[in-house]
N, C-alpha and C positions, 0 to 999 in steps of 0.2 A: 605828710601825705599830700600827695597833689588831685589833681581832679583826673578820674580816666574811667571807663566803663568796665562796667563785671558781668558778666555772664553765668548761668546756671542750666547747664547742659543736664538731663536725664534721656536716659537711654535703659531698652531691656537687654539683658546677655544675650547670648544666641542661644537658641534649644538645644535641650537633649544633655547627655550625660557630659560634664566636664575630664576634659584628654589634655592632651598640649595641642591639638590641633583645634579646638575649641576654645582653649585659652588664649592661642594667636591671633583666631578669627574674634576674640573681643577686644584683643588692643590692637588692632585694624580698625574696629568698629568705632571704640572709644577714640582712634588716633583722626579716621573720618571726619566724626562727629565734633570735635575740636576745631579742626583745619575749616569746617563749613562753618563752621557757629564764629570762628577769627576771621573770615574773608566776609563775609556776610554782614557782620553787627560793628565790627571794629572793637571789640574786647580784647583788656591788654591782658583781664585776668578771668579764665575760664577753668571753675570748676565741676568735677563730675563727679558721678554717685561714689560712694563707699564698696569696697572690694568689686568696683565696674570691670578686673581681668576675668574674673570667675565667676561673680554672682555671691550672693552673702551667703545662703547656704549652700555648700559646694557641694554636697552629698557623695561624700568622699569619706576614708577612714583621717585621721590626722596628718600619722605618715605617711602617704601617698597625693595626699594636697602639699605636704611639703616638699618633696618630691618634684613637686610641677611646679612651681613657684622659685621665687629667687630671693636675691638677698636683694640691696639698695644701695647702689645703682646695680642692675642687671638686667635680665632680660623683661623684665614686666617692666623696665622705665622704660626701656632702649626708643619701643617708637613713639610715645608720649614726648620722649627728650625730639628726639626728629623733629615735631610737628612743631613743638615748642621755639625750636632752635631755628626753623625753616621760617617760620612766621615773627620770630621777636618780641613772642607773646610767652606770658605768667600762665601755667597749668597747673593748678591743683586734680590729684585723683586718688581715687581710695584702692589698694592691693592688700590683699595676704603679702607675706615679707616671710620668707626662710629666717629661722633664728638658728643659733651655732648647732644646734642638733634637732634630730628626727621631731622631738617631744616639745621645744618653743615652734610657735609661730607668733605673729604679729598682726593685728590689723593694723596699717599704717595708713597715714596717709601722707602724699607726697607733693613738695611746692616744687616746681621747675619753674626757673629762670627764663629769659628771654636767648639765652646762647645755648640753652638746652642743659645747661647743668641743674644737680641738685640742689638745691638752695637749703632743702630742711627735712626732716622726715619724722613724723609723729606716731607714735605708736597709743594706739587708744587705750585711754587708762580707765575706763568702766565698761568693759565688753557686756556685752547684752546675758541674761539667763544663759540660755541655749547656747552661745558659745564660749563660754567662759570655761576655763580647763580646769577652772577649782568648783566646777558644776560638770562635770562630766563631757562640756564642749572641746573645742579644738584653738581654744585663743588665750596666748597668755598675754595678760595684763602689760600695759607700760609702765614707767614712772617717773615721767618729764616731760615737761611743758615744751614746744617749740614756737617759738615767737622767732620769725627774720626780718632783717631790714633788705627793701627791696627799693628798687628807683619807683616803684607807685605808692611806698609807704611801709610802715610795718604792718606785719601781715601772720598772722596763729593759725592754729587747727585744731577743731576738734573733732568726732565721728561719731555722728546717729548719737546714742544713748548717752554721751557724753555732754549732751544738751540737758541732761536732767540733774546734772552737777555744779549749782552755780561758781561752786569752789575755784574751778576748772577754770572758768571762763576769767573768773576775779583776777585770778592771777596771771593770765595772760594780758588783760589789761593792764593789771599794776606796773606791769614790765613794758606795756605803750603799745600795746596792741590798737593799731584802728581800723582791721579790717578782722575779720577771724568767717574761715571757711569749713562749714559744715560738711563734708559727704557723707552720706547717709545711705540707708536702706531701709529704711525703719518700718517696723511691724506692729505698730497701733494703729493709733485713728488720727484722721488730719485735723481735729481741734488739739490734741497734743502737741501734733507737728508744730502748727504753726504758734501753739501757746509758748514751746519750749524757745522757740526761734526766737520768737518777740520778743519774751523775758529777758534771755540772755542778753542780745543788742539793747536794752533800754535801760539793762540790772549796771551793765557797763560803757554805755554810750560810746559803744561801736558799730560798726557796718557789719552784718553776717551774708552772706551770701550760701545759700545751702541748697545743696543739688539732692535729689532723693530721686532713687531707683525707679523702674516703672517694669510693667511684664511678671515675668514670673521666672526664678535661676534657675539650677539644676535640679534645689533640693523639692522644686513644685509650689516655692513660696510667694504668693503676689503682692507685689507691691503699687500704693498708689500716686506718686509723683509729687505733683504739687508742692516743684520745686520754687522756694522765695528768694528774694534780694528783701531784708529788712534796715531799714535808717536808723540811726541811734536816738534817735526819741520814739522809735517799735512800730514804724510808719513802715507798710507791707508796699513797695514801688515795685515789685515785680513778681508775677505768681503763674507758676505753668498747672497747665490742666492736668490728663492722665496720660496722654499720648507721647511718644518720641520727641521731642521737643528741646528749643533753650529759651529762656529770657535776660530779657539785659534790662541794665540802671546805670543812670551817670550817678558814678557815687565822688560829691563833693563836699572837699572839707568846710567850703566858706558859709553851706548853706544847711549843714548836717547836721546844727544845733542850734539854729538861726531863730525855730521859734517854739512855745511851749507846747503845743500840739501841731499837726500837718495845715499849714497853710494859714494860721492864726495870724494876729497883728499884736499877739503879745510873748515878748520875747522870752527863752527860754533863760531859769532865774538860780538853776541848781548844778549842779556834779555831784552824780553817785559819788565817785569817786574820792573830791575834795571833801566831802563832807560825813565822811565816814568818822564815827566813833572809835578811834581807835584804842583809846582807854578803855570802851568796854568789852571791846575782841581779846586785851592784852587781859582782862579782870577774869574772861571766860576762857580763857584758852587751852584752857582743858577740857572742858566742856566742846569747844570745836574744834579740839584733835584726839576727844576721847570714841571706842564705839560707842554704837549705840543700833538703836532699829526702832521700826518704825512702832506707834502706840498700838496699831492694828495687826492683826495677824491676817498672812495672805498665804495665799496657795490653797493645797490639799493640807 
């Protein structure tokens, strides 16, 4: 990884009921919103919220959100790749994704390149309650990790809720992840947000940079921003309010583990990673690839 600046763009969709001429007008928006946040800060890597073509809940039936959406590369990259391609800059963003029929769809999230191609494309493998299709929603599950090597580093993804799976994250560091991009929507509270953020960059001492939604989408759902850039020792170096916004971090490798808390004179002494028990993961491994749930009972 080399040293370059990230960015974390939140934006609201545009009002009113999700069309295809609504769905243009948000990757115009999101394509804007990119192009100003690249000329503006010099971010080589800017990402944006989670499903930022439609809004997280589209308030749509299934097949007819699929219907408006595309597959990967198509028309929901097309002007993200543009912008990406125009400027020589890295975009991550979150879309719905068409799957081979009416009944898959996808949350993905997508890394473009600096020439505008696709570099990787992630399909969220813990969709939220409400969308999940084995709960009655509209998203079916992924199941693989994307990790790419890029000229600013290797670089993951994961979306919103997928923050509350350390599993998730583990293994894209295991595989060299040192940057990994959240987009998000998320429908709790920002002591979650930012607990989930933190953990993850510090469970695996990597850079997270995570964009979260802001406004409200079609389905009437609001969301509140307070998008982060977190450091891999869980040091929060960039934090947006509620409003339309980006923020930026130089995120650098020489200085990203340099010491044992933010700004200390005592160096950092550990690796999650090196110093993982592996004897007792291989002793339990059944146990952490058996089900299970949780000891409390929740819902109705």
């Amino acid at each position: 990884m080399r040293a370059f600046t990230a960015a974390a763009v939140q934006f609201a969709p545009v009002p009113g009921a999700l069309t295809v001429k609504s769905l243009q007008a948000n990757l115009d928006k999101a394509a804007s919103w990119t192009r100003r946040c690249a000329e503006a800060s010099g971010a080589e890597l800017i990402v944006l919220p989670e499903s930022c073509s439609t809004g997280f809940t589209p308030g749509l039936p299934a097949a007819q959100l699929w219907e408006l959406v595309s597959g990967i590369p198509g028309p929901v990259t097309e002007p993200l790749q543009e912008v990406a391609r125009d400027l020589g800059v890295h975009v991550c963003f979150g879309t719905y994704e068409r799957g081979p029929s009416p009944d898959i769809l996808y949350n993905a999230a997508v890394l473009l390149g600096p020439q505008g191609d696709v570099l990787g494309t992630y399909r969220k493998t813990h969709p939220f309650g409400s969308e999940d299709v084995r709960r009655g929603g509209w998203v079916t599950p992924g199941s693989q990790v994307c990790v790419v090597d890029t000229a600013l580093g290797r670089i993951g993804m994961a979306v919103c809720f997928d923050g509350d799976f350390p599993e998730l994250w583990r293994i894209q560091a295991v595989q060299g992840a040192e940057v990994i991009c959240r987009p998000s929507a998320l429908l709790r509270s920002a002591d979650i947000w930012e607990l989930t953020t933190r953990a993850r960059a510090y469970d695996n001492h990597v850079y997270v940079v995570a964009a979260n939604a802001v406004g409200a989408d079609p389905g009437g759902t609001l969301y509140f921003g307070n998008s982060l850039i977190v450091t891999p020792i869980a040091e929060v170096v960039a934090r947006a309010a509620t409003q339309e916004s980006w923020v930026t971090a130089r995120l650098d490798p020489e200085t990203a583990m340099a010491s044992l808390t933010p700004g200390s004179s005592v160096p950092q002494s550990f690796d999650h990673l090196a110093e993982r028990n592996l004897d007792l993961y291989e002793n339990h491994a059944d146990d952490l690839l058996g089900k299970g749930r949780a000891a409390f009972r929740y819902g109705p």
